[in-house]
C-alpha positions in Angstrom: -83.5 -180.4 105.5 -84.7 -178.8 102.5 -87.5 -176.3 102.8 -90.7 -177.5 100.7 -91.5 -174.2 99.0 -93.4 -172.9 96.2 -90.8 -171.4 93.0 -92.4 -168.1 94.5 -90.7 -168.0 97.5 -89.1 -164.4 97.0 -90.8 -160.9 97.0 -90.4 -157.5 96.2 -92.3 -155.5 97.9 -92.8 -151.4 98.5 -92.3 -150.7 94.7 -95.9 -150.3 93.6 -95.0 -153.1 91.0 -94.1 -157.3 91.4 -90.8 -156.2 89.9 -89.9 -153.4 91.7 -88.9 -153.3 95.7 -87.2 -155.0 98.6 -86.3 -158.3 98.4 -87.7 -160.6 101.0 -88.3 -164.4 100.6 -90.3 -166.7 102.9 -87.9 -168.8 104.8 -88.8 -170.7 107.9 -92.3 -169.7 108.1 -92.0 -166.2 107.7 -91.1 -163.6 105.1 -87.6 -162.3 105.7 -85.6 -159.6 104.0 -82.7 -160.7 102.4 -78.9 -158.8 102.4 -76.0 -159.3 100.0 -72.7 -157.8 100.4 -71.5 -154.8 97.7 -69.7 -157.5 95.7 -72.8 -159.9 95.6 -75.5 -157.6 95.2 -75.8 -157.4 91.2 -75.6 -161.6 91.0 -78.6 -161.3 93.8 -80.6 -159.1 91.8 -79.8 -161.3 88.8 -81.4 -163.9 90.3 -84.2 -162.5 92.0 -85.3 -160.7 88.4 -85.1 -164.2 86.7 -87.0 -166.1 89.1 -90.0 -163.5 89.5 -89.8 -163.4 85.7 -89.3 -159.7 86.1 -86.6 -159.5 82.9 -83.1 -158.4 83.9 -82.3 -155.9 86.5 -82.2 -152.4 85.8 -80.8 -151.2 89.3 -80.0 -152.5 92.8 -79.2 -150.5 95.6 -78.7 -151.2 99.4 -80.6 -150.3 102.4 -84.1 -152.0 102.0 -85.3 -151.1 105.3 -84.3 -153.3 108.1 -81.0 -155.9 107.7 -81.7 -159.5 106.6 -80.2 -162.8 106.6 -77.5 -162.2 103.7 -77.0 -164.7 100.8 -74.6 -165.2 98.1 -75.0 -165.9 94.3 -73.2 -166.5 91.7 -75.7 -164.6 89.1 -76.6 -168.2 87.3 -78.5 -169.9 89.3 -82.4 -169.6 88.5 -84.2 -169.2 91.7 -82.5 -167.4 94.8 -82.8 -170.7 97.2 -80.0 -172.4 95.0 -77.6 -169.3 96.2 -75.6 -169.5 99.1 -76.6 -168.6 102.6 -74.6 -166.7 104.8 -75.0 -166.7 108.6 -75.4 -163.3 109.5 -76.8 -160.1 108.6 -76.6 -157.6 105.7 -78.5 -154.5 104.5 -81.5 -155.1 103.0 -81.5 -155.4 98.8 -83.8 -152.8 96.6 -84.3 -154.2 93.3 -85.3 -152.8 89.7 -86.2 -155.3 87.0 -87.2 -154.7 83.3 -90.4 -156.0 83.2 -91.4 -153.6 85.7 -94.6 -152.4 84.0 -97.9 -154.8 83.1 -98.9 -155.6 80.3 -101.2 -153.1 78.6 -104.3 -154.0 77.1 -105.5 -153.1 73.4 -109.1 -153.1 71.8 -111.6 -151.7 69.4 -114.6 -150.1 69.9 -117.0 -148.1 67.3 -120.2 -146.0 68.1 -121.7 -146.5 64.0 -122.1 -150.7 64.3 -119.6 -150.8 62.0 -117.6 -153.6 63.4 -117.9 -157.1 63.2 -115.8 -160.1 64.7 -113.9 -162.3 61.5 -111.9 -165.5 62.1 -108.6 -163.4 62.0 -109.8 -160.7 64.5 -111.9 -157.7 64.0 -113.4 -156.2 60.7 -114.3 -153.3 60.2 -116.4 -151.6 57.1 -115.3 -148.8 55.2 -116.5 -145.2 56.1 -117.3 -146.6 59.4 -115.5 -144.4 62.5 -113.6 -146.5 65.3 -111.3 -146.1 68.3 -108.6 -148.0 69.3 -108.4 -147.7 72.9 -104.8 -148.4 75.2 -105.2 -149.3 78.9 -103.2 -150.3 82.0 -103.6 -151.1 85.3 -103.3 -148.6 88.0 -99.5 -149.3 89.0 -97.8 -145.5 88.9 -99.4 -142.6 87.2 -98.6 -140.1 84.2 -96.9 -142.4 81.4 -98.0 -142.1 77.6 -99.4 -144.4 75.3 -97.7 -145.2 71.4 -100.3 -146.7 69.1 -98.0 -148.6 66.2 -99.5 -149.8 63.2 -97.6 -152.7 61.0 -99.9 -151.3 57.6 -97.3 -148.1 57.2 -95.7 -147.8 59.9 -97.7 -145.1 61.3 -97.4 -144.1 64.9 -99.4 -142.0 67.5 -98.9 -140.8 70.6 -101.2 -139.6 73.5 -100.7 -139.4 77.6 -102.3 -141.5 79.4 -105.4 -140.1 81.4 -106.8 -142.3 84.3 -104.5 -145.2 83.2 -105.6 -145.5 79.3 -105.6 -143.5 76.2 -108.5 -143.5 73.0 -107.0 -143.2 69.2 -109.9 -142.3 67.1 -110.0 -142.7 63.3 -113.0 -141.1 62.1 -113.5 -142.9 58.7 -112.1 -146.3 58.2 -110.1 -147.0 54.7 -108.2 -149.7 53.4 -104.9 -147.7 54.7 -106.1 -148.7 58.1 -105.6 -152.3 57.5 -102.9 -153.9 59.2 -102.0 -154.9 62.8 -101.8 -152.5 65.9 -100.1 -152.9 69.3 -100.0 -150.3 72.1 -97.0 -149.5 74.1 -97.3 -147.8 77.2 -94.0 -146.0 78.0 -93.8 -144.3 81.7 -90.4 -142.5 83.6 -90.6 -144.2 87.1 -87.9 -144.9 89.4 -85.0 -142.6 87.4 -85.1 -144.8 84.4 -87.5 -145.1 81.2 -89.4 -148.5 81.3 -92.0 -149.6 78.2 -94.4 -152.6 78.3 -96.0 -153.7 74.6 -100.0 -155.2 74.4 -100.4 -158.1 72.3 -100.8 -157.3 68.3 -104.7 -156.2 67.3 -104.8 -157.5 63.3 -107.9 -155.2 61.6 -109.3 -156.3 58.2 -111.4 -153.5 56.6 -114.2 -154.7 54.5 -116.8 -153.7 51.8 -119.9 -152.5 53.5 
């Protein structure tokens, strides 16, 4: 009898991040942790990465506190209830995807009224000051922020304070035209992980 389950039927939790933790998946009622031998446990993690769309995995490592009912995977198979189940128990899985970081956000503010909204995004008059301000959700602290822009391939960096960073450009100029993403770049976990905002485009105009 096939369970009827929702594609989000396995977890990570403990990580401070939906990509990032032990693996447990809801199976007969209740959420379970899940084991995998030493030879299984990188086509586990595989799979769980894949179907929490957390990218691919960046580590797995055994352990995840108590012992769960162990499966087995191939490393193809899209969602970890088309894997094999295996009758009894193995340690607990710890898993590290990519994606492990939200997405930051990106916008524009200015303090002069010098900004207005155009069909292509924001626009901006010359002379005017603005900031471009980077922001994240509170997932792990410290990290930095790079502000790219597209128009010369100009790049900034600032820490992040309380989760976001402010770029200010005091007068606005036609060099300032272009299109700006933030990345927000953070050490968590022994590896480097970086997570890009959507693309800001500015349009500088006469005043």
């Amino acid at each position: 009898m096939r369970d009827n389950i929702e594609p989000d039927d396995v977890r990570l939790v403990g990580g401070g991040s939906r990509c990032a933790g032990g693996v447990e998946r809801y199976d007969q009622g209740e959420w379970r942790t899940v084991g995998a031998g030493d030879e299984d446990q990188e086509d586990v993690a595989a799979v769980v990465c894949r179907q929490l769309g957390c990218g691919s995995t960046v580590s797995v490592t055994p352990g995840y506190t108590t012992r769960g009912f162990g499966v087995i995977c191939y490393g193809s198979e899209s969602v970890l209830k088309e894997c094999g189940r295996l009758d009894y128990l193995l340690p607990g899985l710890t898993v590290i995807c990519s994606d492990l970081l939200v997405q930051p956000d990106i916008s524009l503010t200015d303090s002069m009224g010098g900004v207005s909204r155009g069909h292509q995004g924001p626009e901006m008059f010359r002379g005017y000051s603005f900031t471009i301000t980077c922001s994240t959700q509170p997932q792990y602290p410290g990290g930095s922020f790079l502000l790219t822009f597209t128009g010369s391939n100009r790049t900034q960096t600032q820490p992040a304070v309380n989760h976001s960073a402010a770029f200010l450009f005091p007068a606005a100029d036609d060099s300032h035209q272009g299109t700006y993403s933030c990345v927000y770049d953070n050490y968590v976990f022994s590896h480097n992980f970086s997570s890009e905002s959507e693309l800001l485009s500015l349009t500088i105009t006469g005043n």
